[in-house]
Backbone as XML, in Angstrom:
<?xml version="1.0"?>
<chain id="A" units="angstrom">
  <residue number="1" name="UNK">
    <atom name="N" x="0.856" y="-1.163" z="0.000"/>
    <atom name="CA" x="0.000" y="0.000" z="0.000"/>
    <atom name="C" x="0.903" y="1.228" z="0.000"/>
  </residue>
  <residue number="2" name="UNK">
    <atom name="N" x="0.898" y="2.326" z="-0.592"/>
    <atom name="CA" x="1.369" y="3.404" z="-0.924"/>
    <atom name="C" x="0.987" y="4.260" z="-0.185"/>
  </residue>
  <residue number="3" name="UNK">
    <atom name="N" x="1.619" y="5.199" z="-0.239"/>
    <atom name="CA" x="1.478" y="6.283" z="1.381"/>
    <atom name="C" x="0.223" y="7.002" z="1.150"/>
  </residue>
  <residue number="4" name="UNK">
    <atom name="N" x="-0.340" y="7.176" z="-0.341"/>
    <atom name="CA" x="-1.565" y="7.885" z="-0.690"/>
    <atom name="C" x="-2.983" y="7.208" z="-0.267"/>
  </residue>
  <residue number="5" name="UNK">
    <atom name="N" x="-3.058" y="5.659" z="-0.847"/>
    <atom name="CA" x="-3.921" y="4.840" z="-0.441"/>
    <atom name="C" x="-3.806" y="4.240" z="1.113"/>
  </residue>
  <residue number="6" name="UNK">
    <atom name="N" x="-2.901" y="4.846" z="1.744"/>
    <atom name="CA" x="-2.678" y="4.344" z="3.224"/>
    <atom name="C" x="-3.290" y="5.512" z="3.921"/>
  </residue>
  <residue number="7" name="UNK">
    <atom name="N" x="-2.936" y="6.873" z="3.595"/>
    <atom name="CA" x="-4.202" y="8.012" z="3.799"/>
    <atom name="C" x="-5.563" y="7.785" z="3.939"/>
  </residue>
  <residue number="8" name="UNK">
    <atom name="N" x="-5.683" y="7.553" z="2.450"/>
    <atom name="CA" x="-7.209" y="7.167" z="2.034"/>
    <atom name="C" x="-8.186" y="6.616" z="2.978"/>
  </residue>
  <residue number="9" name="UNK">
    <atom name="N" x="-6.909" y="5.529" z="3.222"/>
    <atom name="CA" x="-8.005" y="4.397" z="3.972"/>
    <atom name="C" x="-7.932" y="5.041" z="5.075"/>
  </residue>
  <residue number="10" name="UNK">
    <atom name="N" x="-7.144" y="5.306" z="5.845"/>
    <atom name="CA" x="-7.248" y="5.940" z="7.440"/>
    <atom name="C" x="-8.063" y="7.164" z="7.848"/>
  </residue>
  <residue number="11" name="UNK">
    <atom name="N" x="-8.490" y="7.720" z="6.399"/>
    <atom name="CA" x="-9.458" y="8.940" z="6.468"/>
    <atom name="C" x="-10.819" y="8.422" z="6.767"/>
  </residue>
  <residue number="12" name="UNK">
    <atom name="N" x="-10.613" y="7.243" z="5.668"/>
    <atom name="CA" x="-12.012" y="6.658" z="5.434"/>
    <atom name="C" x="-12.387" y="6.166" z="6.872"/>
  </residue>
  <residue number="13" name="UNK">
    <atom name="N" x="-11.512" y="5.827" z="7.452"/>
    <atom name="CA" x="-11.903" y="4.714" z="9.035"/>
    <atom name="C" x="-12.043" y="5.742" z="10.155"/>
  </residue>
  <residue number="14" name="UNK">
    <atom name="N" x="-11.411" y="6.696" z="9.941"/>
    <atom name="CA" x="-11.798" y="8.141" z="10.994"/>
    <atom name="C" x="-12.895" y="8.585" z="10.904"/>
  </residue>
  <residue number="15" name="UNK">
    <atom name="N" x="-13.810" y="8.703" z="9.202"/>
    <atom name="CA" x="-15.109" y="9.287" z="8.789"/>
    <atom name="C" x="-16.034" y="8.182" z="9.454"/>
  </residue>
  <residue number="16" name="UNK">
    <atom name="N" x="-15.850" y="6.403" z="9.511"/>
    <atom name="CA" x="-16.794" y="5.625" z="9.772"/>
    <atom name="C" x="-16.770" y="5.989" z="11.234"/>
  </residue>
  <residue number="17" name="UNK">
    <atom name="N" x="-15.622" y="6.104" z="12.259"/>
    <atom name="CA" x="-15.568" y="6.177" z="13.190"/>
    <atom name="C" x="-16.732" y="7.226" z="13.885"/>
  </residue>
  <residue number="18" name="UNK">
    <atom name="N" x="-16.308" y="8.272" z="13.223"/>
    <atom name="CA" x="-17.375" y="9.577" z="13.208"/>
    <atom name="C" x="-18.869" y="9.298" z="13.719"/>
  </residue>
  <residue number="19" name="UNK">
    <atom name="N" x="-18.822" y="9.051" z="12.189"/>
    <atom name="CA" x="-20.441" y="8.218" z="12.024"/>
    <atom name="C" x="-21.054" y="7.513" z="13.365"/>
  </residue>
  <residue number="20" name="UNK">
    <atom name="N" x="-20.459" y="6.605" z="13.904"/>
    <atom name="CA" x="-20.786" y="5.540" z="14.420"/>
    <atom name="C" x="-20.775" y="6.429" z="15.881"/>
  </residue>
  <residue number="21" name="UNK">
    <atom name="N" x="-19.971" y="7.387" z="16.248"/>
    <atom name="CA" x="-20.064" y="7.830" z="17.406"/>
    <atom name="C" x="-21.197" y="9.143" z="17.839"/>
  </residue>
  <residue number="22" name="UNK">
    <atom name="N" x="-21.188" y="9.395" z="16.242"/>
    <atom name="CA" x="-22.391" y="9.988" z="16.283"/>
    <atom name="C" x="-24.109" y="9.445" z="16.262"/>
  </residue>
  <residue number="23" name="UNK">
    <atom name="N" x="-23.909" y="8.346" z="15.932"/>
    <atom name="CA" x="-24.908" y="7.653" z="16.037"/>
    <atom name="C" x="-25.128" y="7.035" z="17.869"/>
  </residue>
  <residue number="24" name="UNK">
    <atom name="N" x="-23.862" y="6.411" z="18.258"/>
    <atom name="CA" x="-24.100" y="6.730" z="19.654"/>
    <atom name="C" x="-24.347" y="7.586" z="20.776"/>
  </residue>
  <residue number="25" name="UNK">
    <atom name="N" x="-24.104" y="8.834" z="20.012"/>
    <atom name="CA" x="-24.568" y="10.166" z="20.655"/>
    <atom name="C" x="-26.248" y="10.140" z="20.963"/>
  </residue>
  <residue number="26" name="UNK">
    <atom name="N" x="-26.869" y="10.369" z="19.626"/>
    <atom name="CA" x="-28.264" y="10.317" z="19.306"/>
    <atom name="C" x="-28.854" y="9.332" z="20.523"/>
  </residue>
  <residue number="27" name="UNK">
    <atom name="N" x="-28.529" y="7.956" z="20.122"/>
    <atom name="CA" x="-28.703" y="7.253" z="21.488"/>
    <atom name="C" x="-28.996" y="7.490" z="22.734"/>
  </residue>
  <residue number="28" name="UNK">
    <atom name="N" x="-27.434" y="7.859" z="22.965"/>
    <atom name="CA" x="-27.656" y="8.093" z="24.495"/>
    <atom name="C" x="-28.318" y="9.521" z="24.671"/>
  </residue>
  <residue number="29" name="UNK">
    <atom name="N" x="-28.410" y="10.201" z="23.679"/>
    <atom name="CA" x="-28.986" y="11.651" z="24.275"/>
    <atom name="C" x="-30.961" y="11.049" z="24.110"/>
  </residue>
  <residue number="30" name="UNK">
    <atom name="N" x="-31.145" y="10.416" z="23.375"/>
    <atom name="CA" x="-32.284" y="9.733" z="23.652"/>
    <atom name="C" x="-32.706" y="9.397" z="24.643"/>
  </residue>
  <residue number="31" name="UNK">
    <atom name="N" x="-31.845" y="8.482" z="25.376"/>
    <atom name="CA" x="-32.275" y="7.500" z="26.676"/>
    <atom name="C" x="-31.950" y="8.667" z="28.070"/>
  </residue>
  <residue number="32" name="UNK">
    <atom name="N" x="-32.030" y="10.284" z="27.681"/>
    <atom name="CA" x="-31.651" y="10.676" z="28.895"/>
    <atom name="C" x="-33.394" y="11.362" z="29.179"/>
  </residue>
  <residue number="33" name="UNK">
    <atom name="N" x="-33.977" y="10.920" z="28.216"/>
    <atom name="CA" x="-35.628" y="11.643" z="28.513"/>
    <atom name="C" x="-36.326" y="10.677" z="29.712"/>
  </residue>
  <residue number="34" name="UNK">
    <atom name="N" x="-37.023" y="11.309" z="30.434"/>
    <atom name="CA" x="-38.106" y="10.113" z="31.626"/>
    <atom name="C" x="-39.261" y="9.660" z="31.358"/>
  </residue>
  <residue number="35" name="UNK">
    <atom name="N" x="-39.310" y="8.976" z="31.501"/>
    <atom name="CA" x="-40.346" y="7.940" z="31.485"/>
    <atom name="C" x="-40.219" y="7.437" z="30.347"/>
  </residue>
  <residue number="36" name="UNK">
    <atom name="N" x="-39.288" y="6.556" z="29.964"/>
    <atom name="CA" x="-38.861" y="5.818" z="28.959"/>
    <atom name="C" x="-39.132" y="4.264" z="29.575"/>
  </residue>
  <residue number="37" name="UNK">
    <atom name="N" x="-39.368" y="3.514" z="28.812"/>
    <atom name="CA" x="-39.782" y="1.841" z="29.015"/>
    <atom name="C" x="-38.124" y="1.347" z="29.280"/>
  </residue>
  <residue number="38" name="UNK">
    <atom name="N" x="-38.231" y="0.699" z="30.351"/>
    <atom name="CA" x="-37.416" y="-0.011" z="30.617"/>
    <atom name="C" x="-36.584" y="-1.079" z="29.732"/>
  </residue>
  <residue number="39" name="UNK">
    <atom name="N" x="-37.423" y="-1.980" z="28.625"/>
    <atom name="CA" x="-37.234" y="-2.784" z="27.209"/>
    <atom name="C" x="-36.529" y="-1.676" z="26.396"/>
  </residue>
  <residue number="40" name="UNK">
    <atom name="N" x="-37.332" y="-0.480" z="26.480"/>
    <atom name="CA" x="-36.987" y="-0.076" z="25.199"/>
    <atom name="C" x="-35.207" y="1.108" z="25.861"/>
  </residue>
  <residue number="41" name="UNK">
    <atom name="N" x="-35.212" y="0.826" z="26.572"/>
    <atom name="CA" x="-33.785" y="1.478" z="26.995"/>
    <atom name="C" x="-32.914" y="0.026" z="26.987"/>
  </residue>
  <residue number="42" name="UNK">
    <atom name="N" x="-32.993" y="-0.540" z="27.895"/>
    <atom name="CA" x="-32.055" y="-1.703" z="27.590"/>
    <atom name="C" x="-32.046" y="-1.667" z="26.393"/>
  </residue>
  <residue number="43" name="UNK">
    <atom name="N" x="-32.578" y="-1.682" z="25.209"/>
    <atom name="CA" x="-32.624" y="-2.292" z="23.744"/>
    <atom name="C" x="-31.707" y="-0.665" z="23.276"/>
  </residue>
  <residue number="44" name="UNK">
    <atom name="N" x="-32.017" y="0.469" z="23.711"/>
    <atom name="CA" x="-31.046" y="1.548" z="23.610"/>
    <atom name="C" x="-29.076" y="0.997" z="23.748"/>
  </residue>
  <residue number="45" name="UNK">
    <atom name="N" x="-29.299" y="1.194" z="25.557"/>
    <atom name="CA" x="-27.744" y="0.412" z="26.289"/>
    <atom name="C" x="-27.614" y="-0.465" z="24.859"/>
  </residue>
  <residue number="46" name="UNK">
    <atom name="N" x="-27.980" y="-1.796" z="24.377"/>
    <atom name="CA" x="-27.386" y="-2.682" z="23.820"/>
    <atom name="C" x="-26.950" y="-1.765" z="22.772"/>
  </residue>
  <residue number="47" name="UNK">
    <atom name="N" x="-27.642" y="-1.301" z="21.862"/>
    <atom name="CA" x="-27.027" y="-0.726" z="20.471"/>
    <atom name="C" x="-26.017" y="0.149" z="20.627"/>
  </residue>
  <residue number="48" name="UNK">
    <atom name="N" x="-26.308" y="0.433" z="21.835"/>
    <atom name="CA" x="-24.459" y="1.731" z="22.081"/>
    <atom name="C" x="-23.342" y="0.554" z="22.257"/>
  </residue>
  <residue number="49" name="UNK">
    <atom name="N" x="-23.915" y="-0.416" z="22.931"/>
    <atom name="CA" x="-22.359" y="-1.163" z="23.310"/>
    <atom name="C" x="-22.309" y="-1.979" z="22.112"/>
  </residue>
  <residue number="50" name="UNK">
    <atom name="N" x="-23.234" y="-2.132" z="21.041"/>
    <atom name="CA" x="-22.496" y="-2.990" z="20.060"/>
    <atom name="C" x="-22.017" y="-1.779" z="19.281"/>
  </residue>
  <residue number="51" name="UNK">
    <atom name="N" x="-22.191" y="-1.061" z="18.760"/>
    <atom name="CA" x="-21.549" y="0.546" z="18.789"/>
    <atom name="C" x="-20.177" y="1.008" z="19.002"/>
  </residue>
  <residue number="52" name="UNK">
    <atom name="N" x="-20.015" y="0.959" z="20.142"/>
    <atom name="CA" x="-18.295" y="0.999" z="21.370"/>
    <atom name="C" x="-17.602" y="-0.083" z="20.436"/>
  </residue>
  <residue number="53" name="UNK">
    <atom name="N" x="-18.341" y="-1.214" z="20.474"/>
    <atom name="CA" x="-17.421" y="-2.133" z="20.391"/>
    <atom name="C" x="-17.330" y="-2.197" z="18.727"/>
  </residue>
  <residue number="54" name="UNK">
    <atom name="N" x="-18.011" y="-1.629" z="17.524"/>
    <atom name="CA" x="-17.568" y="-1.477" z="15.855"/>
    <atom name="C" x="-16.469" y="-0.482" z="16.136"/>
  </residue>
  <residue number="55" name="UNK">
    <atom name="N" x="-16.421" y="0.856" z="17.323"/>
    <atom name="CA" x="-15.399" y="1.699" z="16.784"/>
    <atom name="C" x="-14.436" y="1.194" z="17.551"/>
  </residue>
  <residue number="56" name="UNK">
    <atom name="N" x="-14.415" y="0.818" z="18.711"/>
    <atom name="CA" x="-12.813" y="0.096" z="19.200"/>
    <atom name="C" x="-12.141" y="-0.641" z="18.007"/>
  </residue>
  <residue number="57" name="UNK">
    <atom name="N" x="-13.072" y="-1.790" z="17.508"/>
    <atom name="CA" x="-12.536" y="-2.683" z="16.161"/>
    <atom name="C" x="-12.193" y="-1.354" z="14.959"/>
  </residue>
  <residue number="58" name="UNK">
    <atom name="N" x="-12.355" y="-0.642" z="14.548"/>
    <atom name="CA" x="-11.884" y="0.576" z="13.880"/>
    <atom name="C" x="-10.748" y="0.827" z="14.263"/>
  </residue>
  <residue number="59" name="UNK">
    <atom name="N" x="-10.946" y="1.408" z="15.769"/>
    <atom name="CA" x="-9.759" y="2.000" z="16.124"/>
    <atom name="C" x="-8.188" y="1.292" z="15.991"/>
  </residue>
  <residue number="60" name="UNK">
    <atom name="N" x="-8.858" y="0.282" z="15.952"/>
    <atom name="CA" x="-7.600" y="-0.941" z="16.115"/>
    <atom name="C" x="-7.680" y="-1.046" z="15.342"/>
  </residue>
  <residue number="61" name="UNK">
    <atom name="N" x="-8.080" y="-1.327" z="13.941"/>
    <atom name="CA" x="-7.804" y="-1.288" z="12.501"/>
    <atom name="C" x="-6.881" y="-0.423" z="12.262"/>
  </residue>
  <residue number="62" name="UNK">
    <atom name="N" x="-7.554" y="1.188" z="12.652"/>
    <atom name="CA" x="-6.558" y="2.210" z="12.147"/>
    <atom name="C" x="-5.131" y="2.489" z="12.572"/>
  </residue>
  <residue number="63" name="UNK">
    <atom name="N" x="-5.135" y="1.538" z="13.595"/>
    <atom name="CA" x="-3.898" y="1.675" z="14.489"/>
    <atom name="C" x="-2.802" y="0.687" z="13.555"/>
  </residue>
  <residue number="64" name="UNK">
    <atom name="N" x="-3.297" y="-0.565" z="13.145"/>
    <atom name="CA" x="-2.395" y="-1.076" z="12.904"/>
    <atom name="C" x="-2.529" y="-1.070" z="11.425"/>
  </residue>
  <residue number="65" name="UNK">
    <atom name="N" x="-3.130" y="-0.750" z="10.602"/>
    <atom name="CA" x="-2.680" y="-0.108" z="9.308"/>
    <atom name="C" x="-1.575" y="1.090" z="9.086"/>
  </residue>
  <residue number="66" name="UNK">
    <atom name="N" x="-1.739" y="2.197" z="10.087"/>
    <atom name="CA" x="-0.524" y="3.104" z="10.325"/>
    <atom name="C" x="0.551" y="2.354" z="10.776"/>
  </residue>
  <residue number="67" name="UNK">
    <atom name="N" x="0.867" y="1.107" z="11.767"/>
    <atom name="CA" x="1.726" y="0.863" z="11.872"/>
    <atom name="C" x="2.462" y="0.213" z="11.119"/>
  </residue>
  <residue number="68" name="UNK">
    <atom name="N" x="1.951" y="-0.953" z="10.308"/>
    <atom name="CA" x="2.506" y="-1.178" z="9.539"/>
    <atom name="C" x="2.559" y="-0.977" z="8.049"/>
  </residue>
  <residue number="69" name="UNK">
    <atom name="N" x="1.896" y="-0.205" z="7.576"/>
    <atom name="CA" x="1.713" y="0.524" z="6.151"/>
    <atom name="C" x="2.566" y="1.816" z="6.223"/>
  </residue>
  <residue number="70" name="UNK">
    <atom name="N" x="1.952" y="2.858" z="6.805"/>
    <atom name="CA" x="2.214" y="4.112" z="6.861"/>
    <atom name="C" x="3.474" y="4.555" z="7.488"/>
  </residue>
  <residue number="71" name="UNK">
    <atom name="N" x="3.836" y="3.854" z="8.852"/>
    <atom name="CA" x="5.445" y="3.895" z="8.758"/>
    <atom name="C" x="6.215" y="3.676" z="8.496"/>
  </residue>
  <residue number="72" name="UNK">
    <atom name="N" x="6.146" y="2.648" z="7.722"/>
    <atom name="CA" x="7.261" y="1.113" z="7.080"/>
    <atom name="C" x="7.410" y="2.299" z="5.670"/>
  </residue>
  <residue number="73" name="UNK">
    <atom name="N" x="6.774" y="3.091" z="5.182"/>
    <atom name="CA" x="6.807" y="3.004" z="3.744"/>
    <atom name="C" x="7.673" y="4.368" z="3.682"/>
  </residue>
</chain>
């Protein structure tokens, strides 16, 4: 991979990252209203933590594509 397409991609995984944390935003700024159903918040909690856990796997993507693409080259 070339230092241009090693960009590319690490832009691209910062923009999904984005996304996804913004989508966990929405979430949790959702579940801060009262009198919300108990089902339907747990079913909130779950989609943030499967959420956390797409951008950690990102993060660690992007980590080790820079390490070994982007510095090696």
């Amino acid at each position: 991979m070339d230092a241009e397409e090693c960009t590319e991609l690490v832009s691209r995984l910062f923009a999904l990252m984005t996304s996804k944390f913004e989508d966990a935003a929405g979430e949790a700024a959702d579940g801060q209203g009262k009198g919300r159903d108990d089902s339907e918040q747990i079913a909130r909690a779950e989609r943030i933590e499967l959420v956390a856990r797409d951008i950690s796997l990102m993060a660690e993507a992007t980590a080790a594509v820079l390490r070994r693409n982007c510095v090696e080259s």
